[in-house]
C-alpha positions in Angstrom: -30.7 112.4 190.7 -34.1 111.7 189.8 -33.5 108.0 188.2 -31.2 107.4 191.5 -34.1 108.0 193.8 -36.4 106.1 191.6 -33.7 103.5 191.5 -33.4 104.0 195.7 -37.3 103.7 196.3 -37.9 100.3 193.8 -34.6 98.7 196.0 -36.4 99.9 199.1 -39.3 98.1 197.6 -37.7 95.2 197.4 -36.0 95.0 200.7 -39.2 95.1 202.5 -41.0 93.3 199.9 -38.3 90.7 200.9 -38.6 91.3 204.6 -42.4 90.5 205.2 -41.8 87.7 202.9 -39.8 86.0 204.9 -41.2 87.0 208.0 -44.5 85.4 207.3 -42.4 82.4 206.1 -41.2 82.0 209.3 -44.4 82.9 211.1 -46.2 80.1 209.1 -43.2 77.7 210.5 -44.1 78.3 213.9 -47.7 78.2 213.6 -47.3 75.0 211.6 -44.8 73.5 214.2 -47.5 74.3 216.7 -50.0 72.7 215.2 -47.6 69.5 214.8 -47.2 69.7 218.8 -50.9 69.9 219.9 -51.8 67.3 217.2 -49.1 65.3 218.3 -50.1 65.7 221.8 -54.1 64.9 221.1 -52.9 61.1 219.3 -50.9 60.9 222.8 -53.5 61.0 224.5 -56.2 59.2 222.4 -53.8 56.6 222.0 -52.8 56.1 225.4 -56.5 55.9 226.4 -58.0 54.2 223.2 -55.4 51.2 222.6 -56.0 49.7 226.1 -58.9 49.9 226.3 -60.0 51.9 228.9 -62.5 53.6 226.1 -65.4 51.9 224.1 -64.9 51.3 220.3 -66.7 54.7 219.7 -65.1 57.2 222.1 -63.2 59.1 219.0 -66.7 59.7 217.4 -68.3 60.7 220.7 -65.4 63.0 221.7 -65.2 64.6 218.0 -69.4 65.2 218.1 -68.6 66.6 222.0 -66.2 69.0 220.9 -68.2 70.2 217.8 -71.2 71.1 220.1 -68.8 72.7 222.8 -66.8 74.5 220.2 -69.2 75.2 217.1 -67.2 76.3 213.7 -64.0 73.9 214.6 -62.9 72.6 211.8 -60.1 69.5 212.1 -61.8 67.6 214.3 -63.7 64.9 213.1 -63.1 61.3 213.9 -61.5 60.8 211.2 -59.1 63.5 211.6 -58.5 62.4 215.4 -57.4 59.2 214.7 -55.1 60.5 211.9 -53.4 62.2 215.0 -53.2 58.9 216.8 -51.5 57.4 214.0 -48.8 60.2 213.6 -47.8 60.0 217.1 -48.1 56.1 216.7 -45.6 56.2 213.8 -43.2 58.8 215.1 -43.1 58.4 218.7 -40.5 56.1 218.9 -38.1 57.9 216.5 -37.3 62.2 217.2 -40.5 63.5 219.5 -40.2 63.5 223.2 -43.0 65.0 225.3 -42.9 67.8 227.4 -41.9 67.2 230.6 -44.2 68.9 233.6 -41.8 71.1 234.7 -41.2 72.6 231.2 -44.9 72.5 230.4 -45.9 74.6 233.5 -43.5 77.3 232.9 -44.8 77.4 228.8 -47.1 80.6 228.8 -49.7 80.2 226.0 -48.7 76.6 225.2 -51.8 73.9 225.0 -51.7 71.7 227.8 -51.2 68.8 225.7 -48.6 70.3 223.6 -45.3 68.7 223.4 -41.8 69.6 222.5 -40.9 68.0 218.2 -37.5 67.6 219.2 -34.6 65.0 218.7 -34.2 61.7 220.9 -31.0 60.7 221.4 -30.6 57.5 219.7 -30.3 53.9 221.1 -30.9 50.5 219.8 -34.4 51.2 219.1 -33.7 54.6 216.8 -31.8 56.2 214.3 -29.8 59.1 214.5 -32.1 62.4 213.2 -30.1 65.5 212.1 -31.0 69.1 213.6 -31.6 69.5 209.5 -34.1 66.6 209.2 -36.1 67.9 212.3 -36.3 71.9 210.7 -37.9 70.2 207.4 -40.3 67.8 209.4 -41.9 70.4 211.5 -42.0 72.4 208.4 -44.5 70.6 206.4 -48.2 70.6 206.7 -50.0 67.9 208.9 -52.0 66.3 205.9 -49.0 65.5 203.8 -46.9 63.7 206.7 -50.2 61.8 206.8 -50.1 61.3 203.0 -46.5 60.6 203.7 -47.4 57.8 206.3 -50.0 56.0 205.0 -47.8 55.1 201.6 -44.6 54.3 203.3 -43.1 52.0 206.3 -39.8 52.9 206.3 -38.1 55.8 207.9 -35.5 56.9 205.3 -38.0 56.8 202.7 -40.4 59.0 205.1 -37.8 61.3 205.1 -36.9 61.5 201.5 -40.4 62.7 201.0 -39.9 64.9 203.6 -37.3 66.9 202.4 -38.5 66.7 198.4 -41.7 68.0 199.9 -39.9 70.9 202.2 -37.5 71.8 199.1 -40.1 72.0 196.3 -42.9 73.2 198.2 -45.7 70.6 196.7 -49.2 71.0 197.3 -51.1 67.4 198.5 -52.1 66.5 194.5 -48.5 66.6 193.8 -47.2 64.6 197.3 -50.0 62.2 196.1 -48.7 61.5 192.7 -44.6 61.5 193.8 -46.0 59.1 196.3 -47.9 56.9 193.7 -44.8 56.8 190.9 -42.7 55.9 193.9 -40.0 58.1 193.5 -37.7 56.8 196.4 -37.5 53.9 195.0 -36.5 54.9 191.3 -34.3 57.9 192.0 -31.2 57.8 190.4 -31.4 54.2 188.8 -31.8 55.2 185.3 -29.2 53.7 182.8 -26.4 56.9 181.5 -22.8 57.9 180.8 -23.8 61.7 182.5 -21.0 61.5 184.1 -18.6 60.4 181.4 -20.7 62.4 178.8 -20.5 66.0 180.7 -17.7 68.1 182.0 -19.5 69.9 184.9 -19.8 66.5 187.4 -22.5 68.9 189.3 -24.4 69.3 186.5 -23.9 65.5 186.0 -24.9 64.5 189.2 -28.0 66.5 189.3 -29.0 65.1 186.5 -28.5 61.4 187.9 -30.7 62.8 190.3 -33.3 64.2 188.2 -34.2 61.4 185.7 -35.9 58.0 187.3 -35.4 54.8 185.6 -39.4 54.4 185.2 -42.0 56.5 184.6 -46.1 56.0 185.2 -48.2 57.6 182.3 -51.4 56.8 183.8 -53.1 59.4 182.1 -52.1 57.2 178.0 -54.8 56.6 176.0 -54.2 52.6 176.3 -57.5 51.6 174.0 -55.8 53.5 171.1 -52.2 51.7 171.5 -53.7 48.0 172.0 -54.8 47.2 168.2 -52.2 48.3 165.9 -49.1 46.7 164.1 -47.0 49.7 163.3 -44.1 50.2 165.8 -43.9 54.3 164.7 -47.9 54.9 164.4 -47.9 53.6 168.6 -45.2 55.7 169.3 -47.0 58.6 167.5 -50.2 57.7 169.5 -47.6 57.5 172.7 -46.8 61.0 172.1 -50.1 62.4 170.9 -51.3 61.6 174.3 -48.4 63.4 176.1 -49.1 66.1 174.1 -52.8 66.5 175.4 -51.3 66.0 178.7 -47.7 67.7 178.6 -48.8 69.3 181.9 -49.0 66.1 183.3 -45.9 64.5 181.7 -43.6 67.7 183.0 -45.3 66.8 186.4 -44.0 63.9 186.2 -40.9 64.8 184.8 -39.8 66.8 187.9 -39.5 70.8 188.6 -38.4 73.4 185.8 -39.2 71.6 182.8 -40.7 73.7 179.8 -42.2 72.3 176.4 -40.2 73.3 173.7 -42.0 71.1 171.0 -42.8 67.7 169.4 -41.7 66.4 166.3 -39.5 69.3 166.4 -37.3 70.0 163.0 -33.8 69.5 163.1 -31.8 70.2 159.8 -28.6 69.6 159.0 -26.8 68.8 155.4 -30.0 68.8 153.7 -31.1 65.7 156.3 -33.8 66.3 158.0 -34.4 64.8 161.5 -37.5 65.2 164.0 -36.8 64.2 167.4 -40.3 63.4 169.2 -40.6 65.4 171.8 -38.1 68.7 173.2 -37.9 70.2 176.3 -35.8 72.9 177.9 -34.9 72.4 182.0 -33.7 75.7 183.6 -31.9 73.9 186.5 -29.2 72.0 183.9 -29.5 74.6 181.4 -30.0 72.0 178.6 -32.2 71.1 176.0 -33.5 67.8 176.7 -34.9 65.3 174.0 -37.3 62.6 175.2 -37.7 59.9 172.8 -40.4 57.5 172.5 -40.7 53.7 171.8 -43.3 51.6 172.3 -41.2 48.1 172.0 -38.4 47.0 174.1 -35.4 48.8 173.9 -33.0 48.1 170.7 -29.1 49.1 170.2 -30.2 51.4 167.5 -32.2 53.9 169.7 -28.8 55.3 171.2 -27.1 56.1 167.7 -30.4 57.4 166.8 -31.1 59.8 170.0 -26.8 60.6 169.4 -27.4 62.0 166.1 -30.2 64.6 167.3 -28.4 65.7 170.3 -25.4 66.1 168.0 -27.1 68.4 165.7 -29.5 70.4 168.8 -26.0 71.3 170.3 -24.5 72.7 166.3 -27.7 74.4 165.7 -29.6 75.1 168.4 -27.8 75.5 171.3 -27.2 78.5 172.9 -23.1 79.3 174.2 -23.7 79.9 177.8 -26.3 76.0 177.8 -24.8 72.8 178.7 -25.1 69.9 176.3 -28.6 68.5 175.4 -29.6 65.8 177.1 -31.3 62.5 175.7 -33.6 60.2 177.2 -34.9 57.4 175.7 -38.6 56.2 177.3 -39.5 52.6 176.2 -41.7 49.8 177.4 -38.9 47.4 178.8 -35.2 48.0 178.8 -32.2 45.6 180.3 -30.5 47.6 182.3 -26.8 45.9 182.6 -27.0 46.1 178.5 -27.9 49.6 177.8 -25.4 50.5 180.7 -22.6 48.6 179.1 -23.7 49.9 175.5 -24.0 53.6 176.9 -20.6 54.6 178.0 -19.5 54.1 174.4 -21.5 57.4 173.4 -20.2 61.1 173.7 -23.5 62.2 174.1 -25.5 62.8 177.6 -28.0 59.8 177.6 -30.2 58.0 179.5 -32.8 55.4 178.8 -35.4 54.7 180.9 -38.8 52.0 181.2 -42.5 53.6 181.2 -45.8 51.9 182.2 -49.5 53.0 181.5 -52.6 52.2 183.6 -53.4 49.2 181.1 -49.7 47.8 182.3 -51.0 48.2 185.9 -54.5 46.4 185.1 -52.4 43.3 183.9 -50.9 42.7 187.1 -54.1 43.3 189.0 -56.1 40.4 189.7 -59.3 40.0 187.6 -63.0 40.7 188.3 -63.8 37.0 188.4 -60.6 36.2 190.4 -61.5 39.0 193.0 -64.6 37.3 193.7 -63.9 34.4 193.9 -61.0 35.2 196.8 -63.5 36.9 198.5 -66.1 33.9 198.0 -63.7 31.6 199.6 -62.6 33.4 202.5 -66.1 33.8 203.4 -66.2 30.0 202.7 -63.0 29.9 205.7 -64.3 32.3 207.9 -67.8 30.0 208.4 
């Protein structure tokens, strides 16, 4: 009786526990879908009155320092912030927000008088079609990362592809910031593999298409240490010493529900010993997943190679109720119609994918010298 009531009270504790949760879920919601309306509603009206010209060049910073004296303590309000506001009703008006009409503003008790109704526009020629889905996610996400969001992308699906990997992994701004700076959209589901060939469960399959990208930025590599050497395996060991002082970093970028297992991590089997570089474990596929690192292009070799560890993870170390390990091999340049064709021949779960490091950025940038000079000569045009 006693361990039923104990039992009883921890379930009651739960329930509620449970209840206020989501109650102040959706209580943030509404108070963040507010706050989407009036700032929506302010870039309106700054908009309407600031693009044609009716006010002087510095209006927003007069009406931001007006509004600090009138209201002291307001935070949000700087000129900086109230032209972020014009440019989100700039970017979405012409997509899913209509304004409030006067009628239905009048008869809105407690509603900010330049408030308007997020809601979906029935589409023309002009728009797209914006599902009641898309709109519950949009108005669910703070107002700094739709501006994050904004100012790294011009296209509307990929707007909303952030959108809904923000909504359904709950990332903080640093996180947004660095999805948006490996661009993600653009490398989702690209990646060379036989997933679907290679494993029975096609939803395990497909989620792991969706998972892996076919290129990866470690920005945080130290590239000085890789530049001066001659020995393929010494870079790669230098490759992976670096992920290991930043496997936080590399999981980030990796995706959600990734855990270090180990690098260099000993496999035995026969008396052979093998030691795949680095293991991790990803609760989502219930798999072990090897990474393997190369610091050349990518060579036939690598898949028999990355084949014979995942054969032996899944004989010895693999637990009954896990799916099959999972290989990826991360190298410097990879053609991806070859490893494709070469792939499907393996039993295996692979995929093989390209990585970059901030000295591969710097190449492509344009040098010092160059950068001066461009801006020598269009000085030179402009007189």
């Amino acid at each position: 009786m006693e361990n039923n009531a104990i039992i009883s009270i921890s379930q009651a504790v739960e329930n509620i526990k449970t209840a206020i949760l989501k109650s102040q879920y959706r209580a943030s919601k509404q108070v963040n879908a507010e706050q989407l309306s009036l700032y929506y509603g302010i870039g309106k009206y700054i908009s309407e009155n600031s693009r044609e010209g009716f006010w002087g060049t510095s209006a927003i910073e007069q009406i931001s320092e007006k509004l600090q004296k009138e209201l002291p303590g307001l935070r949000g309000f700087s000129a900086t912030s109230i032209k972020k506001m014009r440019q989100f009703y700039e970017q979405w008006k012409q997509l899913l927000i209509r304004p409030l009409s006067a009628v239905e503003n009048a008869n809105s008790e407690n509603r900010s008088p330049m408030a308007v109704e997020i809601s979906l526009l029935t589409p023309n020629k002009q728009s797209q079609a914006v599902s009641l889905t898309q709109l519950n996610e949009f108005l669910s996400i703070g107002f700094t990362h739709h501006i994050e969001i904004l100012n790294k992308t011009s296209d509307f699906d990929e707007r909303f592809f952030y959108i809904h990997q923000t909504y359904i992994n709950q990332w903080n701004k640093d996180k947004l910031r660095d999805v948006l700076k490996s661009d993600l959209y653009h490398h989702q589901s690209l990646m060379p593999n036989n997933f679907i060939h290679a494993m029975s469960d096609k939803k395990t399959a497909i989620r792991a298409i969706e998972m892996f990208k076919d290129e990866y930025l470690l920005d945080y590599i130290n590239v000085e240490q890789l530049g001066e050497r001659d020995v393929a395996d010494i870079d790669e060991r230098i490759v992976e010493k670096s992920i290991i002082q930043n496997v936080k970093n590399f999981i980030m970028t990796f995706g959600n529900d990734f855990t270090f297992v180990g690098n260099q991590y000993h496999l035995e089997k026969f008396g052979h010993d093998l030691y795949p570089d680095l293991l991790f474990y990803n609760r989502e596929l219930a798999a072990l997943v090897v990474v393997e690192l190369k610091k050349g292009d990518f060579k036939p070799a690598y898949l028999g190679q990355l084949s014979a560890y995942l054969r032996v993870l899944d004989a010895e170390i693999k637990k009954p109720f896990e799916n099959p390990s999972i290989g990826i091999i991360l190298c410097k340049n990879a053609d991806k119609s070859f490893v494709e064709f070469l792939i499907q021949g393996y039993q295996n779960p692979m995929g093989v994918a390209t990585y970059k490091t901030q000295e591969d950025i710097r190449r492509v940038l344009p040098s010092e010298e160059d950068l001066l000079k461009l801006l020598q000569d269009n000085d030179a045009n402009a007189n």
